[in-house]
Biopython code that builds the backbone (N, CA, C, O; Angstrom):
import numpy as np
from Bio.PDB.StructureBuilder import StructureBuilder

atoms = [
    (1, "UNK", "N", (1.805, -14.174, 31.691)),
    (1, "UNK", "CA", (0.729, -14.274, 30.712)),
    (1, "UNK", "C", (1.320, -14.260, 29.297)),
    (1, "UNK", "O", (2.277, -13.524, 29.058)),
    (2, "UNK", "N", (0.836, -14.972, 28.438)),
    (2, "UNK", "CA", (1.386, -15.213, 27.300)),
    (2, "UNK", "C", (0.430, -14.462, 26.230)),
    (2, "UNK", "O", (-0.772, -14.628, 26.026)),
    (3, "UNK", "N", (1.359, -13.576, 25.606)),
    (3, "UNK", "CA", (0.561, -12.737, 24.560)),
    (3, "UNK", "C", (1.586, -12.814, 22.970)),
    (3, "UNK", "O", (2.814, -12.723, 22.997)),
    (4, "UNK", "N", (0.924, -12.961, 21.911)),
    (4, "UNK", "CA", (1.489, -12.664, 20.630)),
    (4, "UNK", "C", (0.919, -11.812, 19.907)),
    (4, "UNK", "O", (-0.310, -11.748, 19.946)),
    (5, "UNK", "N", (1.601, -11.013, 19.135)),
    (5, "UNK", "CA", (0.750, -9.900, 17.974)),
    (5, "UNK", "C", (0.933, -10.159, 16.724)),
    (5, "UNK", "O", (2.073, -10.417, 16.337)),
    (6, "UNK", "N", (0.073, -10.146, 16.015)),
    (6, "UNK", "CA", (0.593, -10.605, 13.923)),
    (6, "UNK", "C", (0.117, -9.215, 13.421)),
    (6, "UNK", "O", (-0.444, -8.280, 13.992)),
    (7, "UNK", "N", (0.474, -9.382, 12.359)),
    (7, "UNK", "CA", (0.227, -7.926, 11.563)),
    (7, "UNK", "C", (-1.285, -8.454, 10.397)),
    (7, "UNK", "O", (-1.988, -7.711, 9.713)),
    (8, "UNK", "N", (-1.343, -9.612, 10.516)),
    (8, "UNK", "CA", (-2.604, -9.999, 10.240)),
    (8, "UNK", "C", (-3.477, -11.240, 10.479)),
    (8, "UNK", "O", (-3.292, -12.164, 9.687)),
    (9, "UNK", "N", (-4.162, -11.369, 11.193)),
    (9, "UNK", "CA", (-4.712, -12.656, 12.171)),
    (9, "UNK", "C", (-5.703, -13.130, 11.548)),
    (9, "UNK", "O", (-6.371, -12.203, 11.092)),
    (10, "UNK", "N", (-6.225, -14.356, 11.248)),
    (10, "UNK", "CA", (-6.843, -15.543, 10.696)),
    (10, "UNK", "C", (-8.198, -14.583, 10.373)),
    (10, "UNK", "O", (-8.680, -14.611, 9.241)),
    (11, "UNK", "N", (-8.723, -13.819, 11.320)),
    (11, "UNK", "CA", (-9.878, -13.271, 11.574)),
    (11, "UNK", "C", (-9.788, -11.904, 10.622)),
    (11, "UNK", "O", (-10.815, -11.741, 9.964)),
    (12, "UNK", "N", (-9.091, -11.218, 10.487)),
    (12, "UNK", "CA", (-8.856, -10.260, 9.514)),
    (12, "UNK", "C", (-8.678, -10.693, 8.031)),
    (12, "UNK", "O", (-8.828, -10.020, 7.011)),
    (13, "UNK", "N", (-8.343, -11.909, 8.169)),
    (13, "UNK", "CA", (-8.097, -12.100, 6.010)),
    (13, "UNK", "C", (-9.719, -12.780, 6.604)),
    (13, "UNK", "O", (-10.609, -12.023, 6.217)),
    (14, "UNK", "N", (-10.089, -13.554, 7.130)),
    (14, "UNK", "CA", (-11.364, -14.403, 6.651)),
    (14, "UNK", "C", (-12.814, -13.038, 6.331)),
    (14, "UNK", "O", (-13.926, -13.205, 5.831)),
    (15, "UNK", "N", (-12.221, -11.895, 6.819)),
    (15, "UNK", "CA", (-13.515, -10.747, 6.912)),
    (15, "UNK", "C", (-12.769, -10.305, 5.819)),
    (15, "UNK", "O", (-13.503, -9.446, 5.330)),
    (16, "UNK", "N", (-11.696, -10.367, 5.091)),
    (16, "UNK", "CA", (-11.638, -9.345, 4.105)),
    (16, "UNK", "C", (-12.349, -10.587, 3.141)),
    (16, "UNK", "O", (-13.393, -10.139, 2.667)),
    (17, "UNK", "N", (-12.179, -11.574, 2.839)),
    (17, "UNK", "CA", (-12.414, -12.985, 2.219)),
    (17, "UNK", "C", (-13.967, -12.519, 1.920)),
    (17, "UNK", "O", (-14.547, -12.123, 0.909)),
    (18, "UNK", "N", (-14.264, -12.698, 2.951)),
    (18, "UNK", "CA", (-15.905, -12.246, 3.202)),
    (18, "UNK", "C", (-16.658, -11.594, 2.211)),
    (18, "UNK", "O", (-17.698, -11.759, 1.572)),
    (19, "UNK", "N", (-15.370, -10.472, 2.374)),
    (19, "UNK", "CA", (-16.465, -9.147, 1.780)),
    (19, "UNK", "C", (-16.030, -9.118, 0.103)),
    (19, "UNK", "O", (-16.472, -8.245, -0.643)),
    (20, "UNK", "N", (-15.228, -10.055, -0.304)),
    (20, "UNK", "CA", (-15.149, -9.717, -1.152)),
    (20, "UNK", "C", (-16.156, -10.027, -2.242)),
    (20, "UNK", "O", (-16.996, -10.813, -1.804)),
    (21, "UNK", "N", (-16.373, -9.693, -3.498)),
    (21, "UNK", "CA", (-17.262, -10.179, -4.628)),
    (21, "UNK", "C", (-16.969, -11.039, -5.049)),
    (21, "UNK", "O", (-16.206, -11.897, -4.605)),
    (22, "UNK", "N", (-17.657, -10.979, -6.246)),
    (22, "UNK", "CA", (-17.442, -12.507, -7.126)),
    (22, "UNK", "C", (-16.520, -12.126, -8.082)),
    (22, "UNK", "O", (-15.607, -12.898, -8.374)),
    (23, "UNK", "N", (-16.639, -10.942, -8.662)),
    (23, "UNK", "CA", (-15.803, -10.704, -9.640)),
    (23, "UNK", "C", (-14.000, -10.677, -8.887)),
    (23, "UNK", "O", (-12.911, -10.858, -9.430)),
    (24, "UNK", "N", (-14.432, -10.322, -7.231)),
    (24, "UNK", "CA", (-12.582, -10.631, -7.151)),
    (24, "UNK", "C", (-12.010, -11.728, -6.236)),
    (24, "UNK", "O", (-10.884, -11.920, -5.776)),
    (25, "UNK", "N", (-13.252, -12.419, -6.129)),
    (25, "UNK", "CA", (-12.877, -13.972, -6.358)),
    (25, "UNK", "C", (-12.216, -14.499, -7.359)),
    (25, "UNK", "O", (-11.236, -15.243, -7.397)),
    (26, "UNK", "N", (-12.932, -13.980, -8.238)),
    (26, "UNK", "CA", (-12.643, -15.292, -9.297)),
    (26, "UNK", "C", (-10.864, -14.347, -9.708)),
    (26, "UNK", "O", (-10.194, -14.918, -10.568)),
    (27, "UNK", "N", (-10.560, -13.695, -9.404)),
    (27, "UNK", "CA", (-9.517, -12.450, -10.033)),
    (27, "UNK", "C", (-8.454, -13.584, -8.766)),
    (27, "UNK", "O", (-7.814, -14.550, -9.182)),
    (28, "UNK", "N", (-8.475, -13.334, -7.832)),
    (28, "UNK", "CA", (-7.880, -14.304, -6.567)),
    (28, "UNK", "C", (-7.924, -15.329, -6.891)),
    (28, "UNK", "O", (-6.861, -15.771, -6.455)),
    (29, "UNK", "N", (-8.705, -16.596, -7.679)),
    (29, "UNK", "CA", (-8.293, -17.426, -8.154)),
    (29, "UNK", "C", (-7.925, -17.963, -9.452)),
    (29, "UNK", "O", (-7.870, -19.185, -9.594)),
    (30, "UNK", "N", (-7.587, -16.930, -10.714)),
    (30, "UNK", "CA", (-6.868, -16.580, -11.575)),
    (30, "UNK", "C", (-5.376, -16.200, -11.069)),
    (30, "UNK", "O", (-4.326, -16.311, -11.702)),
    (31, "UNK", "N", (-5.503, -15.899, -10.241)),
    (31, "UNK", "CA", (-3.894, -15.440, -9.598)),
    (31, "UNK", "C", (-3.488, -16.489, -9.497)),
    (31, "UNK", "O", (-2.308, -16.546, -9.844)),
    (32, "UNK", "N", (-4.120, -17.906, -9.000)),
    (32, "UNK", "CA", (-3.227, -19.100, -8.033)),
    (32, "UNK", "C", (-3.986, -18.970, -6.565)),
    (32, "UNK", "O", (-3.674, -20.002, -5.973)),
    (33, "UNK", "N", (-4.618, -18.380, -5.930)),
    (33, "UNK", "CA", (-4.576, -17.952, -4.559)),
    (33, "UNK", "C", (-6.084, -18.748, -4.144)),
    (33, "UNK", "O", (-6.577, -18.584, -3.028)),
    (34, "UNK", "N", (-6.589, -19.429, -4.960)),
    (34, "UNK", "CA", (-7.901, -19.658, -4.842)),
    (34, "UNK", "C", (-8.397, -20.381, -3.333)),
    (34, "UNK", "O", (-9.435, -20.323, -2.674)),
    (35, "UNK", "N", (-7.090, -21.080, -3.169)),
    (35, "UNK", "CA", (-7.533, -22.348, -1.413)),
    (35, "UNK", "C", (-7.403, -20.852, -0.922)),
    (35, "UNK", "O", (-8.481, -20.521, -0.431)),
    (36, "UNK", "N", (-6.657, -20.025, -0.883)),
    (36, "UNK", "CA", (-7.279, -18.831, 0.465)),
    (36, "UNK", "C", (-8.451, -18.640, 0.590)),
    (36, "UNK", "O", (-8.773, -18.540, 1.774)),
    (37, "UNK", "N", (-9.522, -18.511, -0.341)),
    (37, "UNK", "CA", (-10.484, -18.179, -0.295)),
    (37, "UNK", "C", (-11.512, -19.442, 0.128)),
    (37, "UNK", "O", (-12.692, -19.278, -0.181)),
    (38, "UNK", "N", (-11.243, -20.365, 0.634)),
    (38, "UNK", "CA", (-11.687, -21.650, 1.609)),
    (38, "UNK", "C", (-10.986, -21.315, 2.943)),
    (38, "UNK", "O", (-11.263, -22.260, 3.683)),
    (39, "UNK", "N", (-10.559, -20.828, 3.314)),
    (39, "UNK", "CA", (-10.020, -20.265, 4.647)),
    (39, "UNK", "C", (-11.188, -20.007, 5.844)),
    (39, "UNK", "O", (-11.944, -19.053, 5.661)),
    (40, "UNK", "N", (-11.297, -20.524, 6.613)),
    (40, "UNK", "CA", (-12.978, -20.658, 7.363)),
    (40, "UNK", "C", (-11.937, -19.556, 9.120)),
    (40, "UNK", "O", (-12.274, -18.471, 9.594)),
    (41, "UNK", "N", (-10.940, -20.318, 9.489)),
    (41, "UNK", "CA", (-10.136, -20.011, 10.579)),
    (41, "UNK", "C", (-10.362, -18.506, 11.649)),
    (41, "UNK", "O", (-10.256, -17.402, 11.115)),
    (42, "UNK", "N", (-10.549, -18.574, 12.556)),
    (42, "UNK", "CA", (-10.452, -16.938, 13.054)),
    (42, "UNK", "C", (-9.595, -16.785, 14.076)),
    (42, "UNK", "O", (-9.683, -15.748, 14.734)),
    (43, "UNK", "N", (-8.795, -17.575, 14.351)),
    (43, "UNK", "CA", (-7.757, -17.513, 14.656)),
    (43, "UNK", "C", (-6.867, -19.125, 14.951)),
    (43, "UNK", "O", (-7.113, -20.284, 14.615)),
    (44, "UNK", "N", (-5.691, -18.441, 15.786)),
    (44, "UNK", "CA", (-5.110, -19.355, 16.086)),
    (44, "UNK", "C", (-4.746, -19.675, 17.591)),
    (44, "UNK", "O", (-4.534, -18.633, 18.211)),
    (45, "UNK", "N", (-4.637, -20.616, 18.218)),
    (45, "UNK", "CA", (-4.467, -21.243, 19.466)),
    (45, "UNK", "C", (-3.318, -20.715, 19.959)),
    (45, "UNK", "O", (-2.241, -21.154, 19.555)),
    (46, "UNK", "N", (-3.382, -19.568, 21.022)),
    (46, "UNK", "CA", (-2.072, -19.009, 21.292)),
    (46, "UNK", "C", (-0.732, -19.811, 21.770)),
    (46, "UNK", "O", (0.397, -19.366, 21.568)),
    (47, "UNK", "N", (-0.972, -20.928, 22.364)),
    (47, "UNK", "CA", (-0.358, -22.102, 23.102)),
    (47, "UNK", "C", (0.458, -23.161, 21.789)),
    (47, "UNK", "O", (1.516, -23.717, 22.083)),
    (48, "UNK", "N", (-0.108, -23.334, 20.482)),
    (48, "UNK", "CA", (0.136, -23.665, 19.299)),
    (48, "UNK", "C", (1.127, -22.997, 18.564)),
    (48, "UNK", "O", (2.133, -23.544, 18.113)),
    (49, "UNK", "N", (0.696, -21.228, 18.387)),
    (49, "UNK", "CA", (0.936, -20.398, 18.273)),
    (49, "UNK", "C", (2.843, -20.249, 18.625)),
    (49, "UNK", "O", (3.826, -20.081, 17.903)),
    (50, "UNK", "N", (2.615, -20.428, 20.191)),
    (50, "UNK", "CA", (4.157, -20.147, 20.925)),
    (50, "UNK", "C", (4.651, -21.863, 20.593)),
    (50, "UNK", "O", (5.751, -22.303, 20.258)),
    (51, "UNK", "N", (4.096, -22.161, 20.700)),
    (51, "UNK", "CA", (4.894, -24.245, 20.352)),
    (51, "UNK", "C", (5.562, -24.239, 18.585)),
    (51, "UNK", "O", (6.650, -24.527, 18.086)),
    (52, "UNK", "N", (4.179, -23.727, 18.033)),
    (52, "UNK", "CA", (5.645, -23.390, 16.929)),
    (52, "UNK", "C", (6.627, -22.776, 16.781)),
    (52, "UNK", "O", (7.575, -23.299, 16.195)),
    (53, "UNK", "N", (6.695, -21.603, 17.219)),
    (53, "UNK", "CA", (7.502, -20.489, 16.957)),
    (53, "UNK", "C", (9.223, -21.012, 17.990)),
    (53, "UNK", "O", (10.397, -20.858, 17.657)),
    (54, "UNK", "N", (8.527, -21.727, 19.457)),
    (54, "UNK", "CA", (9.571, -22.481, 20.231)),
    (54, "UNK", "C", (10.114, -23.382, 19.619)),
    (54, "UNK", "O", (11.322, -23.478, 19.835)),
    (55, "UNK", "N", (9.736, -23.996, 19.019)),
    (55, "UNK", "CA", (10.336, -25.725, 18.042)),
    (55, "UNK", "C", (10.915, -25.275, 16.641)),
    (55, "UNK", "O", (11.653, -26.071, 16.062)),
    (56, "UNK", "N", (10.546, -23.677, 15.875)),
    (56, "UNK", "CA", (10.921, -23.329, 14.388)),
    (56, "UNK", "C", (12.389, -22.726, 14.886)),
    (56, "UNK", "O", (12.619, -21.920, 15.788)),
    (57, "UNK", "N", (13.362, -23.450, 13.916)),
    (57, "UNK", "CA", (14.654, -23.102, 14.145)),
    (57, "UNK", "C", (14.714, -22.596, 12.135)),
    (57, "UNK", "O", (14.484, -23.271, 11.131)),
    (58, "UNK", "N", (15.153, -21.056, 12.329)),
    (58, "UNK", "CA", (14.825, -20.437, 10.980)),
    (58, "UNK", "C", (16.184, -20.519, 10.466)),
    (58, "UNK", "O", (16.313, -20.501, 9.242)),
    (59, "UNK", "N", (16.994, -20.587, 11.042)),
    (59, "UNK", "CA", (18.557, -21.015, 10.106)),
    (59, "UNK", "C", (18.210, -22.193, 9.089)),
    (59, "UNK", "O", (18.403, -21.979, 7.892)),
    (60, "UNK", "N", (17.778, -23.257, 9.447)),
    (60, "UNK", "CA", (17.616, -24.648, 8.965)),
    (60, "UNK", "C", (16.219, -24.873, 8.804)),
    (60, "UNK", "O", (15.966, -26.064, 8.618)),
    (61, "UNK", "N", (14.842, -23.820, 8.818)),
    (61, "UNK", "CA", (14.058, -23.800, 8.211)),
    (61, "UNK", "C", (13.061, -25.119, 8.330)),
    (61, "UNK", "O", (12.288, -25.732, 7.594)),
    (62, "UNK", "N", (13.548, -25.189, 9.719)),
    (62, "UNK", "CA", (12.936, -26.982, 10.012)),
    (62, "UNK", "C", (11.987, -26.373, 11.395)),
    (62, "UNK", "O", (12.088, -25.285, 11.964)),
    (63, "UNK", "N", (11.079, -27.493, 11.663)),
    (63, "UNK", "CA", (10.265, -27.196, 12.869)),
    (63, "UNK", "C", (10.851, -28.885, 13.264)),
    (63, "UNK", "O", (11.385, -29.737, 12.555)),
    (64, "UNK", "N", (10.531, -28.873, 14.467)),
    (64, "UNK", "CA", (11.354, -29.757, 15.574)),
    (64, "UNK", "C", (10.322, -30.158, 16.372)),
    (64, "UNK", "O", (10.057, -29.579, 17.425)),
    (65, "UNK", "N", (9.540, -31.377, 15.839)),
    (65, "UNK", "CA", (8.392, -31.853, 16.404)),
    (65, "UNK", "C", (8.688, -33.178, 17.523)),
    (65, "UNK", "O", (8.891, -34.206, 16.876)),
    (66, "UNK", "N", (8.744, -33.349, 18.642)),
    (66, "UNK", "CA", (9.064, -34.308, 19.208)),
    (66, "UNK", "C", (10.378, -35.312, 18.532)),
    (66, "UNK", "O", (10.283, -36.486, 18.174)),
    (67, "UNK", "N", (11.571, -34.447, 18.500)),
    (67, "UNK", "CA", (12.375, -35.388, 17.710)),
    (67, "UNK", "C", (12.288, -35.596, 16.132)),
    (67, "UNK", "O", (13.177, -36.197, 15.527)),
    (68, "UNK", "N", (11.353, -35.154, 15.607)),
    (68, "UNK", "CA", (10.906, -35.218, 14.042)),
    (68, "UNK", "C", (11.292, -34.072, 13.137)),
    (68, "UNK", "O", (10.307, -33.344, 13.261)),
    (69, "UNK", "N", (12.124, -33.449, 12.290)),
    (69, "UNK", "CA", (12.108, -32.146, 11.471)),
    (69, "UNK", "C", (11.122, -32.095, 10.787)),
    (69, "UNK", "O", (10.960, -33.145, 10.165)),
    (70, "UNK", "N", (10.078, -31.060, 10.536)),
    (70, "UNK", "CA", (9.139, -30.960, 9.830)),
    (70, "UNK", "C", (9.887, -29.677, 8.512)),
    (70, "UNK", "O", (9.769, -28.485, 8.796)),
    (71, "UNK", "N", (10.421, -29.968, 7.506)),
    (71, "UNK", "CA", (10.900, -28.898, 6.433)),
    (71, "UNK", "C", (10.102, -28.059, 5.867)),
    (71, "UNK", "O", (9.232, -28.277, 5.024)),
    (72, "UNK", "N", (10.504, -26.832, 6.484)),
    (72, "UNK", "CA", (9.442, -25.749, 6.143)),
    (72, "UNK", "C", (10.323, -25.532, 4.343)),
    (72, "UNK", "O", (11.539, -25.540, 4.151)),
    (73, "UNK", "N", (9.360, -25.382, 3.411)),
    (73, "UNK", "CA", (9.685, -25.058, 1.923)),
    (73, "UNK", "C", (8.779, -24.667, 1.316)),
    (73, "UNK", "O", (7.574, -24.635, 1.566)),
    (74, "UNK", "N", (9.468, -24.297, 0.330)),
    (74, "UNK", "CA", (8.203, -23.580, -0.641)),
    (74, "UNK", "C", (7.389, -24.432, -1.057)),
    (74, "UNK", "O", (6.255, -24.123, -1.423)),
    (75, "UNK", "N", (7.972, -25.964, -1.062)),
    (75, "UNK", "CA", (6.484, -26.703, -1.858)),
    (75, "UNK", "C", (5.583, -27.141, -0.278)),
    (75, "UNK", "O", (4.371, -27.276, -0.113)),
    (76, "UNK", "N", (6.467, -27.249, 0.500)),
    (76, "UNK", "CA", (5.420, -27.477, 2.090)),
    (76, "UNK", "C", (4.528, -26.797, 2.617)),
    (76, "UNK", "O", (3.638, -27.158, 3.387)),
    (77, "UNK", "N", (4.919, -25.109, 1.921)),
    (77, "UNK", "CA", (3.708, -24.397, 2.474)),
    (77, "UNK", "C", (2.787, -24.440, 1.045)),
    (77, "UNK", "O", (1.634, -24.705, 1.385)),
    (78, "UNK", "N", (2.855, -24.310, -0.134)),
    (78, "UNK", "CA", (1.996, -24.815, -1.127)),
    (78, "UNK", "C", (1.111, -25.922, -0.950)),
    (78, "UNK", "O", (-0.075, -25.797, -1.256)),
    (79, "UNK", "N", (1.644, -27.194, -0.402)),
    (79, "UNK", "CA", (0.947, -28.040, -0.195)),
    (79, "UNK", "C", (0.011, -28.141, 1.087)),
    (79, "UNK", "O", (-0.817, -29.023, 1.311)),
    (80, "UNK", "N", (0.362, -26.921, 1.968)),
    (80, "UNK", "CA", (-0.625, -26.932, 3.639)),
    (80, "UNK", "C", (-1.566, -25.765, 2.928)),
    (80, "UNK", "O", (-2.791, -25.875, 2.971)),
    (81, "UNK", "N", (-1.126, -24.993, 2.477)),
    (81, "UNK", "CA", (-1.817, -23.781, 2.030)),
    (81, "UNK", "C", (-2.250, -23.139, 0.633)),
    (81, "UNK", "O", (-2.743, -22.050, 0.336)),
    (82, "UNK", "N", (-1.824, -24.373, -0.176)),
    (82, "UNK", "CA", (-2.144, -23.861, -1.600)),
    (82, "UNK", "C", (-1.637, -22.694, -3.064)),
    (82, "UNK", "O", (-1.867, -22.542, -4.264)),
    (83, "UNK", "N", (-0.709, -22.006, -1.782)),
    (83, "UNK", "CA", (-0.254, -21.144, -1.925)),
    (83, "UNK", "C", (0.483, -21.613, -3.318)),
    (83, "UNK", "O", (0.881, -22.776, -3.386)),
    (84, "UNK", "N", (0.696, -20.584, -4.597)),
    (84, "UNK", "CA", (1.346, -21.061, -5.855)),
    (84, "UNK", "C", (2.873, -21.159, -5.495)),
    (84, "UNK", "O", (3.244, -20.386, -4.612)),
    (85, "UNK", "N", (3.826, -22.008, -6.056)),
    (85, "UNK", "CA", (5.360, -21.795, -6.349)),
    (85, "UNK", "C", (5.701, -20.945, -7.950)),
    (85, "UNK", "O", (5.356, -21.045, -9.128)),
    (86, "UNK", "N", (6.381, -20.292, -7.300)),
    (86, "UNK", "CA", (7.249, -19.702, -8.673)),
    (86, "UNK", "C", (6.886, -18.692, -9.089)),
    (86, "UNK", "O", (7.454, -17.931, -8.306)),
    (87, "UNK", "N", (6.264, -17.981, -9.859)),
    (87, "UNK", "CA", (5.624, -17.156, -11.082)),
    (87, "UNK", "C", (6.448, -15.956, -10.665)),
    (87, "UNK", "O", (7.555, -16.338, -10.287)),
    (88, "UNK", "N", (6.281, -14.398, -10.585)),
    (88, "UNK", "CA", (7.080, -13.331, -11.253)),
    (88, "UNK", "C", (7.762, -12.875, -9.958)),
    (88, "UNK", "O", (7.135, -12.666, -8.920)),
    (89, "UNK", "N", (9.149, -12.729, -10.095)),
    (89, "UNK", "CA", (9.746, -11.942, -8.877)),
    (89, "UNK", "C", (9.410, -10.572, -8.792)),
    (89, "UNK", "O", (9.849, -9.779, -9.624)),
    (90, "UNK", "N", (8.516, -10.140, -7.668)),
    (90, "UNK", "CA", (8.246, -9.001, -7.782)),
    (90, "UNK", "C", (9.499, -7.466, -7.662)),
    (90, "UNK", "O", (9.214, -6.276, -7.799)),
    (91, "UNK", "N", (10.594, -7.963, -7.425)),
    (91, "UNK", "CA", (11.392, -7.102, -7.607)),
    (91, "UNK", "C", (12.059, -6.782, -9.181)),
    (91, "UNK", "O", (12.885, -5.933, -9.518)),
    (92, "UNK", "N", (11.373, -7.782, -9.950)),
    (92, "UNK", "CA", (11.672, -7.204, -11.280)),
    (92, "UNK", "C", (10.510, -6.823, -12.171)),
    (92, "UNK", "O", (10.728, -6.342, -13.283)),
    (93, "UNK", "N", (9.476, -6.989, -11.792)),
    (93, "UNK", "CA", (7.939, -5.995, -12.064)),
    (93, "UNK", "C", (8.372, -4.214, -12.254)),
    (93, "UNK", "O", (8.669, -3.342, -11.437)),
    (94, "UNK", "N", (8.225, -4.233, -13.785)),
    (94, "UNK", "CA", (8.027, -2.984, -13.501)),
    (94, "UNK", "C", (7.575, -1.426, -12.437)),
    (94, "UNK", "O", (6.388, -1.327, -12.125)),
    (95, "UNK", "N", (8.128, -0.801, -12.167)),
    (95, "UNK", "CA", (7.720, 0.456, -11.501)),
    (95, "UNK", "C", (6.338, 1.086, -12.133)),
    (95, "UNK", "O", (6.129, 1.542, -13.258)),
    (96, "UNK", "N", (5.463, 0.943, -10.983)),
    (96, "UNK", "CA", (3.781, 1.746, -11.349)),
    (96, "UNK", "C", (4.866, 4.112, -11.332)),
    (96, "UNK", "O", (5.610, 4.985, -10.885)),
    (97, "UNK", "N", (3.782, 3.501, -12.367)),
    (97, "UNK", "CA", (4.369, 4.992, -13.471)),
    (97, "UNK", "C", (4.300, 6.369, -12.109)),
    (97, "UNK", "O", (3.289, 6.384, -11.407)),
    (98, "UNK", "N", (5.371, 7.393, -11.857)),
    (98, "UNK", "CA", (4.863, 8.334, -10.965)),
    (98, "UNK", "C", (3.676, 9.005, -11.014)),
    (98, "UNK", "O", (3.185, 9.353, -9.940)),
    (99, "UNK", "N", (2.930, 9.340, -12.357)),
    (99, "UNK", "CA", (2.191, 10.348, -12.644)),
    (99, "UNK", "C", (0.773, 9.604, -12.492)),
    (99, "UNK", "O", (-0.326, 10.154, -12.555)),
    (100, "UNK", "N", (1.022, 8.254, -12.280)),
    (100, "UNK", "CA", (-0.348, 7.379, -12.464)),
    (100, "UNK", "C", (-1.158, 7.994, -10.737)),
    (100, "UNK", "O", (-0.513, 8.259, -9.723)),
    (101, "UNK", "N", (-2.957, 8.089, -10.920)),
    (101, "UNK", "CA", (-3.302, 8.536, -9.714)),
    (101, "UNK", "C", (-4.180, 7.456, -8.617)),
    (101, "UNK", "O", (-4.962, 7.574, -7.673)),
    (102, "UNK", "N", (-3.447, 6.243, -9.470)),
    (102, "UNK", "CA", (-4.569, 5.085, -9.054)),
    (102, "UNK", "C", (-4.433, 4.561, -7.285)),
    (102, "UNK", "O", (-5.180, 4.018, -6.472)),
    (103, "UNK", "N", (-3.487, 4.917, -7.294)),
    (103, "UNK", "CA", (-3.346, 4.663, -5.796)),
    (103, "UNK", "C", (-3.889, 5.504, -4.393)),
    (103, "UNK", "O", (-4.306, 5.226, -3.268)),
    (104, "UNK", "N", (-3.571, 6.846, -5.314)),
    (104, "UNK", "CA", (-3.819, 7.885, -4.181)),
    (104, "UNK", "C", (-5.346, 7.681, -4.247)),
    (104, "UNK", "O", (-5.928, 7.485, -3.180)),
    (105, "UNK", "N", (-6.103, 7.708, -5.478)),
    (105, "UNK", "CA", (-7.620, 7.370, -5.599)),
    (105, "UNK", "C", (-8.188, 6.451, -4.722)),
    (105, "UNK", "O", (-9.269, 6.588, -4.149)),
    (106, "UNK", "N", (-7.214, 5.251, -4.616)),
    (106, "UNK", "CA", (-7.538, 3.952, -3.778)),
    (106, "UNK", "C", (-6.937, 4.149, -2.483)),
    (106, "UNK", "O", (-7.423, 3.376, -1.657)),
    (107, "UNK", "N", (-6.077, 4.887, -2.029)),
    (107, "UNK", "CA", (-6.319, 5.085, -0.606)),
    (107, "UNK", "C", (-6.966, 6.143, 0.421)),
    (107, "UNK", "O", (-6.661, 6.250, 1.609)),
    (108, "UNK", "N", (-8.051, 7.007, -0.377)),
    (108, "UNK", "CA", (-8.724, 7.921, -0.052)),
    (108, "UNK", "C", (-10.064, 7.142, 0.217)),
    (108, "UNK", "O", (-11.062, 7.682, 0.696)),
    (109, "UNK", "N", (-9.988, 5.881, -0.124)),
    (109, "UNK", "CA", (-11.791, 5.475, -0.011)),
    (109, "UNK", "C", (-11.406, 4.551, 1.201)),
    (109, "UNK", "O", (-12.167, 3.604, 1.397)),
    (110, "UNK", "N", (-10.343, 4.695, 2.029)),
    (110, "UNK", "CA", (-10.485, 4.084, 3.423)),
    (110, "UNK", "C", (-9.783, 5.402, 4.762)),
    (110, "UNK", "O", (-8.780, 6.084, 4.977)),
    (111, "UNK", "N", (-11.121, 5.099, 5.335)),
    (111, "UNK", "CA", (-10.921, 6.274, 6.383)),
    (111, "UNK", "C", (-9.190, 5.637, 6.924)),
    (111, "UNK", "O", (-8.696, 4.513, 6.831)),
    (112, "UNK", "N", (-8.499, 7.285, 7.639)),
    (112, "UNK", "CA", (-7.568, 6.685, 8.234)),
    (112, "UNK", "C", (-7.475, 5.926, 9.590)),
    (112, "UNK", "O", (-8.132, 6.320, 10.555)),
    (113, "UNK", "N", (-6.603, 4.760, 9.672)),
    (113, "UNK", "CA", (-6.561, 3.565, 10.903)),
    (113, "UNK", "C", (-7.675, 2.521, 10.319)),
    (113, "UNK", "O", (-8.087, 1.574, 10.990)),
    (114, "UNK", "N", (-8.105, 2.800, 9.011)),
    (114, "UNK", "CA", (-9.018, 1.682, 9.232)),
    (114, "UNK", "C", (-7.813, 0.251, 8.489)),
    (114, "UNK", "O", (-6.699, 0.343, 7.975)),
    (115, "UNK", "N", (-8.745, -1.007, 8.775)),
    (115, "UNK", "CA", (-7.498, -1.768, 8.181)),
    (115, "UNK", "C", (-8.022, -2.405, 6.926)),
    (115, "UNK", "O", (-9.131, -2.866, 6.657)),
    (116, "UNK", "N", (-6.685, -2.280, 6.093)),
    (116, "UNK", "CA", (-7.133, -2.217, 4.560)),
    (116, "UNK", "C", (-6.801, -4.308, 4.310)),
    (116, "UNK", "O", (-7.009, -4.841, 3.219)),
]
sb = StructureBuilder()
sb.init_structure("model")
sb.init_model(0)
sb.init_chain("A")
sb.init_seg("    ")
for serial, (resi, resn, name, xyz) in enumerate(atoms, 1):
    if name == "N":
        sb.init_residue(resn, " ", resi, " ")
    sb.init_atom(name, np.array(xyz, "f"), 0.0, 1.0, " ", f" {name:<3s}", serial, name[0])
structure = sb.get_structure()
């Protein structure tokens, strides 16, 4: 039997998508991120699923379609998914300040195991 697990499945961003407002819509598409929020999907075809992952050779970043390389890149997934190229490396983003309490505030308003 063929089983796969993701750490987040078509059906989990389209319900967070969902719930979100307008005001962080429009904040999501000020970012660049806006085609996510056209995302209809609730999942994916497990059989699809394993056919890519069998044909994606990640050294060379190519998928291997009947004889065909399909080049996985940053502008290839931009262009399937909208997704922006470029803007800030988050490893050189400043450090959120220790003393700041905005986080601990924001992870107290989700019970624990729920998924954020």
């Amino acid at each position: 039997m063929l089983s796969m697990k993701n750490r987040c499945s078509p059906e989990s961003l389209l319900s967070i998508i969902l719930g979100l407002s307008k005001q962080q819509k429009e904040c999501v598409r000020s970012m660049g991120f806006g085609s996510l929020l056209k995302m209809k999907m609730t999942d994916i075809p497990l059989k699809l699923g394993f056919y890519i992952l069998q044909k994606f050779d990640y050294e060379r970043m190519v998928i291997d379609v009947e004889g065909k390389e399909l080049k996985v890149t940053t502008q290839s997934v931009h262009d399937m998914l909208g997704i922006p190229t470029g803007g800030t490396i988050l490893t050189q983003l400043d450090q959120w300040p220790k003393y700041d309490t905005s986080y601990d505030e924001w992870k107290q308003r989700f019970q624990e195991g729920a998924i954020i």
